[in-house]
C-alpha positions in Angstrom: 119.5 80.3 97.1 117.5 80.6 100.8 118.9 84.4 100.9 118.1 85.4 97.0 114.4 83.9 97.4 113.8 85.3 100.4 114.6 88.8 98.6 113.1 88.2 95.7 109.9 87.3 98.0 110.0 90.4 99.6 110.3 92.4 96.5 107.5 90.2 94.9 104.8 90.9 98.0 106.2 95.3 97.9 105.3 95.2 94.1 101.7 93.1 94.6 100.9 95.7 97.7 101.5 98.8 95.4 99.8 97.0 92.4 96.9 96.2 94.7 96.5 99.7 95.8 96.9 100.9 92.6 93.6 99.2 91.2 92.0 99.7 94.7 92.7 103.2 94.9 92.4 105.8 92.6 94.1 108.3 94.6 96.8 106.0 95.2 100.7 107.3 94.6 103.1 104.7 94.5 106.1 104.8 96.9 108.5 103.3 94.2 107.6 106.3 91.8 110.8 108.6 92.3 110.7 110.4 89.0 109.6 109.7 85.0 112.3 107.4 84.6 111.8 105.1 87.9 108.3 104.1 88.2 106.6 101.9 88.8 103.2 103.0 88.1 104.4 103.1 84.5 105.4 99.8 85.1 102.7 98.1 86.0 100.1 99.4 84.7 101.7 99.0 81.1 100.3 95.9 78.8 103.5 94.3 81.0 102.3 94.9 84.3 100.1 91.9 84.0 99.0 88.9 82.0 95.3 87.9 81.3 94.6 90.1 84.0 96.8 88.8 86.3 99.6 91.0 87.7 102.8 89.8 87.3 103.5 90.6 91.1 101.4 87.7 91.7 103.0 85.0 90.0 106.6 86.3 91.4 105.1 85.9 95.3 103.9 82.7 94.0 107.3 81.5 92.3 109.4 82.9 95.3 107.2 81.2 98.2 108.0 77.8 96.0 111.2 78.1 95.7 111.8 79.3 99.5 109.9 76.3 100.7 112.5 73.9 98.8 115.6 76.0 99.5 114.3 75.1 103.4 114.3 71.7 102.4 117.3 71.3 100.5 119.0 72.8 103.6 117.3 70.4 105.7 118.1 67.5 103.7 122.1 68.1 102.8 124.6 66.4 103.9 124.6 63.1 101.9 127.6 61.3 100.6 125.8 60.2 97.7 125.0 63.7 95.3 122.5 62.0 93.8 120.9 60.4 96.8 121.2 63.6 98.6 117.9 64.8 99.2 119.9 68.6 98.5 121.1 67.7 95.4 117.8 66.9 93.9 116.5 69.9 95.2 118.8 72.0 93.2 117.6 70.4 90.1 114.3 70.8 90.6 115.2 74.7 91.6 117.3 75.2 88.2 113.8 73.2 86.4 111.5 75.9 88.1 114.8 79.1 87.3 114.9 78.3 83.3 111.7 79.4 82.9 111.8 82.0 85.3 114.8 83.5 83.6 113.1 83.8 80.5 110.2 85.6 81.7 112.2 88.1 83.4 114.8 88.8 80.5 111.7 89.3 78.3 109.9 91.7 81.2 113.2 93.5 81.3 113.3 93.8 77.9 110.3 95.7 77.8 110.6 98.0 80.7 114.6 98.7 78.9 113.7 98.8 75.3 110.0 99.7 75.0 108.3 101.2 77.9 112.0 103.0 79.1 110.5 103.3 82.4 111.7 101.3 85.5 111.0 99.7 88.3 112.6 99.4 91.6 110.9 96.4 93.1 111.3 94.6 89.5 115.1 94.8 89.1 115.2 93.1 92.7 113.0 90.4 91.4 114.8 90.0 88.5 118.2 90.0 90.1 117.1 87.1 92.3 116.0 85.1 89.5 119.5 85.3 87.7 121.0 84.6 91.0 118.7 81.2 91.8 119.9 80.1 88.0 123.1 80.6 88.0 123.8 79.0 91.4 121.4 76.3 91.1 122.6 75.8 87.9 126.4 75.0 89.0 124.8 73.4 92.5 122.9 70.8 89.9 125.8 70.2 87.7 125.3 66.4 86.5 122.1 66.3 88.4 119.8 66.9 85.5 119.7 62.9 84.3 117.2 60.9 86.0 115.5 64.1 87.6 112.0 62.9 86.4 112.4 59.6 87.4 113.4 60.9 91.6 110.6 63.5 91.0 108.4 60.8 91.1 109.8 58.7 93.8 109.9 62.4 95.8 106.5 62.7 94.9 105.2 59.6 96.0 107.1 60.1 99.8 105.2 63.5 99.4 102.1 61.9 99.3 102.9 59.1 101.8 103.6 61.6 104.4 100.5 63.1 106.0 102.5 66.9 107.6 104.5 67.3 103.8 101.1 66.8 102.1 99.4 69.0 103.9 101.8 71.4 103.9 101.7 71.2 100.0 97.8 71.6 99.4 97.7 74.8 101.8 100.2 76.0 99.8 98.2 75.2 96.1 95.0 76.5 98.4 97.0 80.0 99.2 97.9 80.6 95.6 94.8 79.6 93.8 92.9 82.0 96.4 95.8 84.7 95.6 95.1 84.5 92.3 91.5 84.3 92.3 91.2 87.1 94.8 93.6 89.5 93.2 92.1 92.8 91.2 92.2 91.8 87.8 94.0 94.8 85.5 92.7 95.2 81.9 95.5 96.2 79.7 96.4 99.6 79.1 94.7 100.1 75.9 91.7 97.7 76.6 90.9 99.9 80.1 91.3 103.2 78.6 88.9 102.4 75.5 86.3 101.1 78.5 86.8 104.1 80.4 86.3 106.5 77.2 83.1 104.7 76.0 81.9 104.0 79.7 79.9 106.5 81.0 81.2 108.5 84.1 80.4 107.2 87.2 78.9 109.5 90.1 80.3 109.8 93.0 78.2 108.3 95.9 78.1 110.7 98.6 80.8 109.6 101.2 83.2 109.6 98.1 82.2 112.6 97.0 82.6 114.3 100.7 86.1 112.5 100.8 87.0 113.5 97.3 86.9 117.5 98.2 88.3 116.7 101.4 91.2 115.7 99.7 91.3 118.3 96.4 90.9 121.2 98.9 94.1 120.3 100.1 95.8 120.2 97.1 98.7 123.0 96.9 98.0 125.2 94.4 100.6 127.6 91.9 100.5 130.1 89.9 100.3 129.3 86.1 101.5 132.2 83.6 98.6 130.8 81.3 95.8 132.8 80.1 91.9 131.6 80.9 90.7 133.7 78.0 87.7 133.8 80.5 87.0 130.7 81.6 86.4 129.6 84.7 88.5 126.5 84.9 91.7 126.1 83.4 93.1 122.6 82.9 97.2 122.5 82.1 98.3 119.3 80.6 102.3 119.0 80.6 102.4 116.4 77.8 104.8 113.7 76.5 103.6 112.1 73.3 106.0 108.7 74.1 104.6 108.8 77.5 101.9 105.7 77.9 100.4 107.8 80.5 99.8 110.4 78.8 97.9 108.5 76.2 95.9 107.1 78.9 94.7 109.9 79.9 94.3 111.6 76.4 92.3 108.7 76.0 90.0 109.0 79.5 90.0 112.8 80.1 88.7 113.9 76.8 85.4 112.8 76.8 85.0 114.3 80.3 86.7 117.4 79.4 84.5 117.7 75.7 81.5 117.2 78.1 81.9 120.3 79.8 83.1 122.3 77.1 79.8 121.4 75.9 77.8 122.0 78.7 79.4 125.3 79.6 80.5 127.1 76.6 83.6 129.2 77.2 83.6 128.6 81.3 86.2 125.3 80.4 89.2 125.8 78.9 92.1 122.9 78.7 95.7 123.5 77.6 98.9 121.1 76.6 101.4 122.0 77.3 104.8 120.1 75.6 107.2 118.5 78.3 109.6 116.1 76.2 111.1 113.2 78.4 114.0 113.6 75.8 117.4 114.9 76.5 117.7 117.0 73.1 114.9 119.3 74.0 114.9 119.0 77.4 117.9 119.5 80.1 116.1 118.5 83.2 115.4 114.6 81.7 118.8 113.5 80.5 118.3 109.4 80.0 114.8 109.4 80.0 114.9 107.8 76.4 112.0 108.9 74.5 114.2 109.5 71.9 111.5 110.6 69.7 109.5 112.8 72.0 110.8 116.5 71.1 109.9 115.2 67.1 106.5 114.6 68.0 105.9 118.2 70.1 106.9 119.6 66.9 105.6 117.6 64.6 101.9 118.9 66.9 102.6 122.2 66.7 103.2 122.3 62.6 100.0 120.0 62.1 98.5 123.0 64.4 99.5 125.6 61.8 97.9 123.2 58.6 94.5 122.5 61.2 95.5 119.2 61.9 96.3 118.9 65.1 93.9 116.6 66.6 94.4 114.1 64.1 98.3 114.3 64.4 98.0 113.6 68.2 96.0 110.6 67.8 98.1 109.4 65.1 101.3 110.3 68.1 99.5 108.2 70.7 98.1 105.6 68.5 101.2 104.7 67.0 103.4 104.9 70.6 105.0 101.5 71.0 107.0 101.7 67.5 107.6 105.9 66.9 111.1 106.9 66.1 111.9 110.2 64.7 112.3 109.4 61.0 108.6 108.1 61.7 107.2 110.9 63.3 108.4 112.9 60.4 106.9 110.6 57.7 103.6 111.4 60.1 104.2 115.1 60.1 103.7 114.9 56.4 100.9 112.3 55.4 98.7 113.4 58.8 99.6 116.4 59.4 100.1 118.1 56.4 103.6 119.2 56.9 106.1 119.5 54.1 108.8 121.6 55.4 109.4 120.3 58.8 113.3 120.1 58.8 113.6 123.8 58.0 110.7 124.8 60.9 112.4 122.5 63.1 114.6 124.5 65.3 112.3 127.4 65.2 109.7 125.5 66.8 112.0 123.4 68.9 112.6 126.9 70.7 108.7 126.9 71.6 108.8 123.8 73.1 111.8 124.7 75.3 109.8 127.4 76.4 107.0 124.9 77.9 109.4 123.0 79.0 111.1 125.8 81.1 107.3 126.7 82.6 107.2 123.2 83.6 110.5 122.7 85.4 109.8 126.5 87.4 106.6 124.9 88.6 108.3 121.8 89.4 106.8 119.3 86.9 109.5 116.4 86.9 107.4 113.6 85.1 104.5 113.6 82.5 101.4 113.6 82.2 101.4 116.4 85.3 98.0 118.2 85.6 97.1 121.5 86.8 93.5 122.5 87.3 93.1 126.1 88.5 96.5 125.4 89.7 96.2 122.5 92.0 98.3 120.1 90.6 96.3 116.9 90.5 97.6 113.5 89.8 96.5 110.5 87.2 92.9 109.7 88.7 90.0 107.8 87.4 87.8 109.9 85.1 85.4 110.3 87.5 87.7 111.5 90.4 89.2 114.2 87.2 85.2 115.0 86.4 84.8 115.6 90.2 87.4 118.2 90.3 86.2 120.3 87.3 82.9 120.6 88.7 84.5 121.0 92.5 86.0 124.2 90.6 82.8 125.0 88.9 81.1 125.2 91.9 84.0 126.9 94.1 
């Protein structure tokens, strides 16, 4: 149980680090984010990453540091004859009392990142593997323990507080994880942060930012996009999944900025989606991804196009995320988009979508949303780092 906490601690302080730095930084990339399927990005900044605001990396280092402190003492205190005398034995108990809820918190969490989000998380699974482990062993280790538990709880408690090192060691602990908690970024949920950020006005850039921020852009690597500018002077690429919460996200935060400078300079701003399905049907280069209705709803956009109704079928798409299937993007297709025959435009228009998703994989897009402005590809940023770059290109 010493070993399994001590890894699930470990896992708990990588994932708080990388959340941290995620709401620190906007330029941050996680290290755990290996492609569209395993990230953690996805993860945690999902309505799961966190609750009331709290990350849920916070309460594991918190769980973990408890439970490692009485796995030391258990192995401190074992050796009794007596099983329910022995200081270890009790321990257990109160270790399988601390795992039951535990376990249900992470079977719901992995629920979520399985069934719903269908995005995963390295640092998570480790977590969530050490919670099974601490139940099930302190489960067995406790067997016949359980009776009387409260009643030696309170006689441990009173020794606790009868002993001056164990009772300080116990409110430095409480100290640490109030302090942890209270000083932690607080992380608005996903839909709550990007309504704020689309109503919000955008932030300028004070002046060391703004000398860091084109520091960093000009040093983006740049390709080639086969995309006409019609024109304009900056052309923004979108590759787009309409399953993707990030890609919402940024529908949501990006448009008012983009719209902005459509307005302000008519003809000189041009943005582009482009459809990259995280759905093995349509696309090759995703097999497993599990957005099982994402090539439905690239279609279903590109019909509602042909009927002038595109706009309003994307914000039906992303509005109506968590629950879309294909039957229900289909019902959609017809009552906001207009569409009436799209089982016989289906594979016609499927073909389209293959052909953005074959641009994509030749400029090496592997996960959605990927942006391209003039070519430099340009992670997810905060509004006013994605406002920065349109006018760095403006100006340039």
């Amino acid at each position: 149980m010493l070993t399994l906490s001590l890894v699930g601690l470990a896992a708990s302080v990588a994932a708080a680090v990388v959340h941290y730095r995620l709401l620190s930084d906007p330029l941050y990339r996680s290290v755990c984010d290996f492609n569209a399927t395993w990230n953690c990005t996805q993860v945690y900044e999902s309505q799961y990453g966190a609750f009331f605001g709290i990350p849920v990396a916070v309460g594991g280092v918190i769980w973990f540091a408890a439970v490692t402190v009485l796995a030391m003492v258990g192995l401190r205190g074992a050796g009794g004859r007596d099983p329910v005398a022995d200081l270890s034995g009790r321990v257990s108990g109160y270790l399988f009392a601390l795992a039951v809820p535990a376990l249900s918190i992470v079977l719901y969490l992995g629920y979520a990142s399985l069934v719903v989000l269908k995005a995963y998380c390295v640092f998570c699974f480790i977590t969530y593997f050490a919670v099974i482990g601490i139940f099930v062993i302190s489960g067995a280790a406790a067997d016949g323990l359980m009776t009387g538990l409260p009643r030696r709880a309170l006689a441990d408690l009173r020794a606790l507080v009868t002993s001056p090192l164990a009772l300080s060691l116990a409110v430095a602990f409480s100290a640490g994880a109030v302090a942890l908690v209270a000083l932690f970024p607080r992380q608005l949920d996903a839909v709550a942060a990007s309504n704020a950020a689309a109503a919000a006005p955008i932030r300028t850039l004070e002046t060391s930012e703004q000398s860091n921020f084109d520091q960093w852009y000009a040093s983006l690597p740049r390709v080639p996009l086969p995309v006409p500018t019609d024109g304009a002077k900056v052309l923004i690429v979108k590759f787009n999944d309409y399953q993707c919460p990030p890609c919402r996200m940024t529908w949501e935060q990006y448009k008012p900025v983009i719209a902005r400078y459509m307005a302000q300079y008519p003809g000189k701003v041009k943005f582009v989606t482009k459809d990259y399905p995280l759905d093995g049907e349509c696309n090759v280069n995703t097999p497993g991804a599990g957005h099982a209705a994402a090539c439905e709803a690239a279609v279903a956009v590109r019909l509602a196009r042909a009927k002038g109704r595109a706009d309003a079928m994307e914000e039906w798409l992303f509005a109506n995320q968590p629950q879309i299937t294909p039957d229900l993007v289909r019902q959609g297709a017809r009552s906001i988009g207009g569409v009436t025959d799209f089982e016989a435009q289906y594979a016609k228009t499927l073909e389209l979508v293959k052909a953005d998703i074959a641009l994509g994989a030749a400029v090496k897009v592997t996960g959605t949303p990927t942006f391209f402005v003039n070519g430099a590809r340009v992670p997810i940023v905060k509004p006013e780092f994605f406002d920065a770059a349109i006018a760095y290109e403006l100006k340039h």
